[in-house]
C-alpha positions in Angstrom: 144.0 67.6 73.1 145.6 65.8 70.8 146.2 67.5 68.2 149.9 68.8 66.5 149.1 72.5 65.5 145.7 74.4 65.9 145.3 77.0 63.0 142.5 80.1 63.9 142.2 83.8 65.6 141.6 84.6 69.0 137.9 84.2 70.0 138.3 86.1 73.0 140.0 89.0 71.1 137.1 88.8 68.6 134.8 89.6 71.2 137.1 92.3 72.8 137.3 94.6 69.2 133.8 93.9 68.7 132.8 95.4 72.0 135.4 98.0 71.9 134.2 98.9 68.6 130.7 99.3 69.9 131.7 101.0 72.8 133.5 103.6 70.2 130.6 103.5 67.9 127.5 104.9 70.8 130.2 107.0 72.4 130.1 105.1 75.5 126.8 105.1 76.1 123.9 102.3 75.0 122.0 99.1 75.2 123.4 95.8 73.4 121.6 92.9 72.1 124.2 90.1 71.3 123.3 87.0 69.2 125.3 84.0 70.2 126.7 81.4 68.2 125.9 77.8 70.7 126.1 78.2 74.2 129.1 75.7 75.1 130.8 76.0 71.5 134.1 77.5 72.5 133.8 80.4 69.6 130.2 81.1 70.8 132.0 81.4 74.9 135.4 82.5 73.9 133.4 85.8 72.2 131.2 86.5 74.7 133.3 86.5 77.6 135.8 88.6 75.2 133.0 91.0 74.9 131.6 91.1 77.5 135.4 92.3 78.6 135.4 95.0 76.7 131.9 96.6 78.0 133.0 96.5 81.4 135.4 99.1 81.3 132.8 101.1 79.8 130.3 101.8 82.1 127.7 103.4 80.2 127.3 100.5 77.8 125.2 97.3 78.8 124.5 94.1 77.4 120.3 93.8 77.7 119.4 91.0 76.0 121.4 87.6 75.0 119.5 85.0 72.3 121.3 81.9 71.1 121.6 81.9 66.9 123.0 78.8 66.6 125.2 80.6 63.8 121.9 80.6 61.9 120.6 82.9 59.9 117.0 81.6 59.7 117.5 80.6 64.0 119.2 84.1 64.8 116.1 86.3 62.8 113.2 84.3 64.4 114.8 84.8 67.9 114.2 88.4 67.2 111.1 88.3 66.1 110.3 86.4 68.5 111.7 89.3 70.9 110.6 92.1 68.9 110.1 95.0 72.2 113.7 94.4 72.5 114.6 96.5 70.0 113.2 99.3 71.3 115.2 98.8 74.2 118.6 98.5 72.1 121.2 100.6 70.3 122.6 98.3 68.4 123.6 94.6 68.2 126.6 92.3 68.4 125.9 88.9 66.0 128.9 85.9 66.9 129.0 85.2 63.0 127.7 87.7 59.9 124.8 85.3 59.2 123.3 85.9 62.1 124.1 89.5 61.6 121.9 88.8 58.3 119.1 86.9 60.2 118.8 90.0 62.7 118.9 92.5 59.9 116.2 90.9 57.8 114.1 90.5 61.0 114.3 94.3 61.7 113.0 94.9 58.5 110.2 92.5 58.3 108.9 94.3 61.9 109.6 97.7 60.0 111.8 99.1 62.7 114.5 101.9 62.7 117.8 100.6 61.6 119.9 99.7 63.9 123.9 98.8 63.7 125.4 95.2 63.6 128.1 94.3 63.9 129.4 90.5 62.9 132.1 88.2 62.7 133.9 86.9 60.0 134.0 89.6 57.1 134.5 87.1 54.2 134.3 88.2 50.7 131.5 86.6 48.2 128.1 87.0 47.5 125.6 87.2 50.6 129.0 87.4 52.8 130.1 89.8 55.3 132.1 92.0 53.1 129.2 92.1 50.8 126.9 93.3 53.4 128.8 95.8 55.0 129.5 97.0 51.4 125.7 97.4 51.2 125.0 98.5 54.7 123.3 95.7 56.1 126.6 95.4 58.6 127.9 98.4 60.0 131.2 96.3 60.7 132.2 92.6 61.0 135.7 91.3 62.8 137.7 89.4 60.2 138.4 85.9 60.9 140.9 84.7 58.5 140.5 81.3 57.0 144.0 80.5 57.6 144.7 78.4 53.8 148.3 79.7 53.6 149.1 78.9 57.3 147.4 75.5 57.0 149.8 74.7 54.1 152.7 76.0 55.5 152.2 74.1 58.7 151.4 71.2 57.0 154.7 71.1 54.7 156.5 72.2 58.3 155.1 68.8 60.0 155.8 66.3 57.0 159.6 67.9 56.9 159.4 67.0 60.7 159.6 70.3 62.0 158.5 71.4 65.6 155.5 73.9 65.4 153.9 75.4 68.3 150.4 74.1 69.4 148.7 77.2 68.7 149.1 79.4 64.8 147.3 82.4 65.7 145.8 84.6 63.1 145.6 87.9 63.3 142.1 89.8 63.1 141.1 93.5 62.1 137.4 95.6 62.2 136.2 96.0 58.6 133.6 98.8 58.6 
């Protein structure tokens, strides 16, 4: 808690958008597998408890089956192969960062089932990155989570001319797809 100004978008409204998306996305009516990021991080809780939200006001949409990435690739593809009758029970899945998203992706492959959409979280541009791989359809969609640089300057230059910021700089996020 002590800390002057906290720069970063709203976990919770990650998770909200992503499962709203979703919910759009099966037309109200499917099965969800959602890779975490590490139970107890406070991205990995804010999102799920944000998307989990969101599928509760739609009815016909479930969460049925949780497995802890550890915002892994490598972690969040071996938890599905090491689940693989899940996804014959799922409509698509909901990865906490787009690496994971990755991991899941290359899994599916490897146990040459159906594709399925994912949907990740952080839709940053480069090679191997989320806007990359929605580009190439391995992501159906990804929730932008800025990186903040111009905010963390201007804060910065804010505090050393000993100006009053609030605690929290919130970014603001979109659905890529």
């Amino acid at each position: 808690g002590s800390y002057t100004n906290h720069i970063g978008a709203d976990n919770k409204q990650i998770g909200e958008m992503a499962g709203e998306y979703i919910s759009r996305l099966l037309n109200n009516k499917g099965r969800v597998l959602e890779i975490t990021g590490i139970p107890s991080s406070s991205p990995a809780d804010d999102r799920a408890y944000g998307f989990e939200q969101a599928l509760s006001r739609h009815k016909g949409i479930s969460i049925v089956g949780k497995v802890d990435g550890q915002w892994l690739q490598k972690v969040a593809g071996q938890q599905v192969l090491n689940r693989p009758g899940i996804l014959d029970s799922v409509d698509a899945i909901f990865a906490h960062n787009d690496v994971m998203g990755l991991g899941a992706y290359r899994a599916i492959r490897s146990l040459h089932h159906g594709p399925l959409p994912i949907i990740g979280v952080d839709a940053l541009p480069g090679k191997g990155m989320g806007l990359g791989l929605i580009r190439d359809g391995i992501l159906k969609a990804s929730l932008l989570y800025p990186t903040g640089g111009k905010e963390a300057i201007r804060n910065a230059v804010l505090l050393k001319e000993g100006k009053t910021l609030p605690r929290q700089t919130t970014l603001e996020t979109m659905v890529v797809d």
